[in-house]
C-alpha positions in Angstrom: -2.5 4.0 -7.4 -1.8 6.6 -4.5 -1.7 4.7 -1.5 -3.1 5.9 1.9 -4.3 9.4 1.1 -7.7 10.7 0.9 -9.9 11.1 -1.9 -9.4 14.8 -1.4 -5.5 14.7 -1.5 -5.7 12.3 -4.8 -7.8 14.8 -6.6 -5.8 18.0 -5.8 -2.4 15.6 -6.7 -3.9 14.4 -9.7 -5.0 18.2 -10.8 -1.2 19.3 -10.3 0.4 16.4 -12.4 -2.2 17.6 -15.4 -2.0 21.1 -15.1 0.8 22.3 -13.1 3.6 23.1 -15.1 7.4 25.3 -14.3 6.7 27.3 -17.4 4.2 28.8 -19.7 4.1 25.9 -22.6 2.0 25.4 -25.6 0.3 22.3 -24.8 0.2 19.4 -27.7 -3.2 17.4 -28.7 -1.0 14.1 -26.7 -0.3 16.4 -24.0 -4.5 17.7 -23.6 -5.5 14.2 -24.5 -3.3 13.6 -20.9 -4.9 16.4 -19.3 -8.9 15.2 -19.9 -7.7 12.0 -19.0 -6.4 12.5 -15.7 -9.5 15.2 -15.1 -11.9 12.3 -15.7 -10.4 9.7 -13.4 -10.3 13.1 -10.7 -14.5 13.0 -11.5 -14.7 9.3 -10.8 -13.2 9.0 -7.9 -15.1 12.1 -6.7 -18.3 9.7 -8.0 -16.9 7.1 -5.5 -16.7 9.0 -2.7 -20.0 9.3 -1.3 -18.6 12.1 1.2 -17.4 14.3 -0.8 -20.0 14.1 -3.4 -22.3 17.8 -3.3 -25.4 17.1 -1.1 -24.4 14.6 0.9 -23.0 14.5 4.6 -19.6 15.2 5.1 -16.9 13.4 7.1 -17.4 15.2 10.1 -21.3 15.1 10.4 -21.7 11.4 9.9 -18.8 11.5 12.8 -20.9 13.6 14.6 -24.0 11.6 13.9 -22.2 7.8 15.1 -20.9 9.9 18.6 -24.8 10.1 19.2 -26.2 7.5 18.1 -23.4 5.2 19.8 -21.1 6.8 22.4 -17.9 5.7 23.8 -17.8 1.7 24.5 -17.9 0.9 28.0 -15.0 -0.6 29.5 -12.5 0.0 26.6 -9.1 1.3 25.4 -9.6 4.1 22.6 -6.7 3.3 19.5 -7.2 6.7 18.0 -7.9 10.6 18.2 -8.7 10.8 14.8 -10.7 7.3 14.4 -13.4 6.0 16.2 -12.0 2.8 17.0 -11.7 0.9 20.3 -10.5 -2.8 21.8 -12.0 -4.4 25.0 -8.9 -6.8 25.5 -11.5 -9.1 27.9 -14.0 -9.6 25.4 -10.9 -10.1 22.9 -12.9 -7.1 20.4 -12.0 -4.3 18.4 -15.4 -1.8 18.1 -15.1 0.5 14.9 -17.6 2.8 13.7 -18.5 3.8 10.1 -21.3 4.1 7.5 -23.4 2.3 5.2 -21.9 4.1 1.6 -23.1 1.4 -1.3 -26.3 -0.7 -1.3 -26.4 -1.9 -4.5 -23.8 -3.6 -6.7 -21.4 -5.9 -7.3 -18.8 -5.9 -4.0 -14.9 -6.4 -3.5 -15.0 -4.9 0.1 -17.7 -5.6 3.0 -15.7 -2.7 4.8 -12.7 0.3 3.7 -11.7 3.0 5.2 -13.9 6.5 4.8 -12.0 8.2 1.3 -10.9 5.3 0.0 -13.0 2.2 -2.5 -16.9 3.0 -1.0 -17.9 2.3 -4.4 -16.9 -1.4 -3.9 -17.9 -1.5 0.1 -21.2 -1.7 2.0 -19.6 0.1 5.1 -17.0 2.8 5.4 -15.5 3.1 8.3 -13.6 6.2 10.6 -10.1 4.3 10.9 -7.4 3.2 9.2 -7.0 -0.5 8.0 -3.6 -0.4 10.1 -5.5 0.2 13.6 -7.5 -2.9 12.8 -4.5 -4.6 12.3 -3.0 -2.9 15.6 -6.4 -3.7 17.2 -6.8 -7.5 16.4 -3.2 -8.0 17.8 -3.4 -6.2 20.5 -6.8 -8.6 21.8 -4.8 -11.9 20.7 -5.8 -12.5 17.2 -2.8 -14.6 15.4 -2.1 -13.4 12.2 -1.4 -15.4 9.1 -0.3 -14.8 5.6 -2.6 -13.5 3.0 -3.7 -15.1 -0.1 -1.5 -16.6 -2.4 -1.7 -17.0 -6.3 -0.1 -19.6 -8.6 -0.3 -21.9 -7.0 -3.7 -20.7 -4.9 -3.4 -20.8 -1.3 -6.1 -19.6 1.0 -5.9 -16.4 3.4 -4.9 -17.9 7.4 -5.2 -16.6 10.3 -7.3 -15.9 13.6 -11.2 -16.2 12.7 -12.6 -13.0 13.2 -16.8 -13.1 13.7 -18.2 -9.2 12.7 -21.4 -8.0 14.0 -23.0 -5.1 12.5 -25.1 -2.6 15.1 -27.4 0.0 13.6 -30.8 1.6 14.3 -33.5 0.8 11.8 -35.7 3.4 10.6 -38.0 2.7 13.8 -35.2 3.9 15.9 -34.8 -0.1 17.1 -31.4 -1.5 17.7 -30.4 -3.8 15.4 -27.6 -6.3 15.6 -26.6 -8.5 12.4 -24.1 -10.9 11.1 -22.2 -9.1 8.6 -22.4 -12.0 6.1 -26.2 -11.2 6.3 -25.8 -8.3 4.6 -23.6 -9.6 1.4 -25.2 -11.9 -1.2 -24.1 -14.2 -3.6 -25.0 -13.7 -7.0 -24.9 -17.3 -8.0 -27.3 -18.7 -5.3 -29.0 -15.5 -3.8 -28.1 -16.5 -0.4 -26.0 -14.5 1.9 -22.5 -15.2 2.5 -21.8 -18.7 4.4 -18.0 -17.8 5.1 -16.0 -16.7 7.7 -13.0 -13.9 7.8 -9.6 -14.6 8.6 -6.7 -12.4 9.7 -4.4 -12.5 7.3 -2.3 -9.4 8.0 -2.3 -7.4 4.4 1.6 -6.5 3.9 4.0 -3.8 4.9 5.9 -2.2 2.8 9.1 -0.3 2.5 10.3 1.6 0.0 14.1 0.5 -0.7 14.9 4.6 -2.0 13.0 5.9 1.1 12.7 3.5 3.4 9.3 4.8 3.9 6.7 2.2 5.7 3.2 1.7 4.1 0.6 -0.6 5.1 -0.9 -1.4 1.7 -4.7 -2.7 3.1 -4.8 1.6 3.9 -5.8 2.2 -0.1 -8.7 0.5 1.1 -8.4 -3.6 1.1 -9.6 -3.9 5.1 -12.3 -6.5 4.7 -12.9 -8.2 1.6 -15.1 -10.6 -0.1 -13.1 -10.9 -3.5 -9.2 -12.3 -2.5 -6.1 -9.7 -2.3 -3.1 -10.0 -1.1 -3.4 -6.8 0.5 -6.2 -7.8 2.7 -5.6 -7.3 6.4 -9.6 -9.6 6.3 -10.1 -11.7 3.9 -12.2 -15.3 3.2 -10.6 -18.6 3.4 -12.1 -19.3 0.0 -10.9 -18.4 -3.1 -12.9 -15.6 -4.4 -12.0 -13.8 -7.3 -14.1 -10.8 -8.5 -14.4 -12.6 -12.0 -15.4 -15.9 -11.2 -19.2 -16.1 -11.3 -19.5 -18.8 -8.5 -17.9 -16.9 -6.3 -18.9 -13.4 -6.8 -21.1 -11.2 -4.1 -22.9 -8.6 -4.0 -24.6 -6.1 -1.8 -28.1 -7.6 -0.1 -29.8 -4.8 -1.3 -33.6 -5.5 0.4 -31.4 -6.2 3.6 -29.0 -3.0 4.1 -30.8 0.4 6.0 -30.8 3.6 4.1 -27.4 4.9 2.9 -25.4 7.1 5.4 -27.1 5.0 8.2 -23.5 5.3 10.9 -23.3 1.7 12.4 -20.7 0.3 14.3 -18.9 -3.1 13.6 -17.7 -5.5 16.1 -15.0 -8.0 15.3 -14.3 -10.8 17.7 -11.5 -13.1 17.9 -13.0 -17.3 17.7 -11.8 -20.5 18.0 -13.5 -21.9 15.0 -11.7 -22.9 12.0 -13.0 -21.3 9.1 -15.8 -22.6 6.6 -13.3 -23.6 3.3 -14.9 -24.5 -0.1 -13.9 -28.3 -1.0 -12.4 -29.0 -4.8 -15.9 -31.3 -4.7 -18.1 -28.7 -3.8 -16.1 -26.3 -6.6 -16.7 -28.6 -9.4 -20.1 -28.8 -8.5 -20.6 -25.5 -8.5 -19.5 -24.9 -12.0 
């Protein structure tokens, strides 16, 4: 996987590694097979990318579209030229503004960055995963340590509450739980779980000593665990586990490319956590 470039970049670097060559060669039937290959992941992950895709807004007018619909916060600290993402260090919040890209389907993501896994997310947003991290620090939010496999342990960290804003198609304000907006498959009701900060991982290259913040390729806030999360649930979740398995809240979500804005906030409460009991009856 290329980590923390756009869906743009990953298609012209995946081009170049099929067909870019120092010399005229005569290709082999291995070396074509290679070539369609590497052209077909290029279409799917132009198929994911709800931006990019011909006929649909780009980047810059959804951008355009969230500056009117929502403005600048009131009384807050901007993190980013590029982004749209703010903290109000009284309220202990960090406000980011996205998109609604994916309204049906099976979920790993509530929420990724714009040009990275929309066709797992409800909402992508105009930020990096790192100035979330950067953001929930920076109001107080402790992080923890992400989830752990083999043995299982559960994300920590600070709770994090997220609000959805939005208009409606009557031009109303609308302000939502995000769980509201995620169902699960195995009892149709939405998501009873909270999100905790658990940080995602840095990186560095031992060659390069180049930094990267894996949550960027997209893991910001999850519903399936990862170990890359910088949100994740304090529940273990895995994508193939029936019981555990969301999905989007279809009859619930506004139309796609509706720009919303999502408000985390720091609480006190100790996350919801699934109970071995409540597991086995479950199954």
């Amino acid at each position: 996987m290329i980590i923390g470039l756009d869906t743009r970049r990953q298609i012209e670097l995946l081009y170049c590694a099929a067909f870019r060559r120092q010399e005229p060669q005569i290709q082999s039937v291995a070396e074509i097979a290679v070539n369609v290959f590497v052209l077909t992941v290029a279409l799917l992950f132009l198929k994911a990318s709800p931006v990019l895709a011909e006929g649909n807004p780009s980047r810059d007018e959804l951008v355009k579209k969230a500056e009117s619909v929502f403005g600048e916060p009131k009384n807050t600290t901007r993190l980013s030229k590029e982004g749209r993402v703010w903290i109000d260090k009284q309220r202990k919040l960090v406000i980011v503004d996205g998109f609604v890209t994916l309204r049906e389907g099976q979920l790993e993501m509530f929420a990724c960055p714009v040009g990275t896994k929309e066709h797992e997310s409800i909402v992508a947003i105009f930020a990096s995963s790192q100035h979330i991290h950067a953001g929930l620090l920076a109001i107080g939010a402790k992080q923890g340590k992400p989830t752990q496999f083999e043995p299982y342990r559960p994300a920590t960290g600070s709770t994090i509450k997220i609000h959805v804003l939005f208009l409606d198609e009557k031009g109303e304000k609308q302000n939502k739980p995000a769980q509201s907006w995620i169902r699960n498959v195995a009892d149709d009701k939405e998501l009873q779980y909270d999100w905790v900060f658990a940080g995602s991982i840095l990186y560095k290259d031992p060659d390069t000593g180049e930094e990267t913040y894996l949550a960027d390729s997209g893991d910001l806030i999850c519903v399936a665990n990862f170990p890359t999360a910088t949100l994740d649930l304090a529940i273990q979740s895995i994508s193939s586990n029936s019981f555990l398995t969301y999905a989007a809240f279809t009859e619930r979500l506004p139309p796609r490319f509706t720009v919303v804005r999502l408000v985390l906030e720091v609480s006190d409460q100790t996350p919801k956590q699934i109970t071995e009991k409540k597991k086995s009856e479950g199954k």
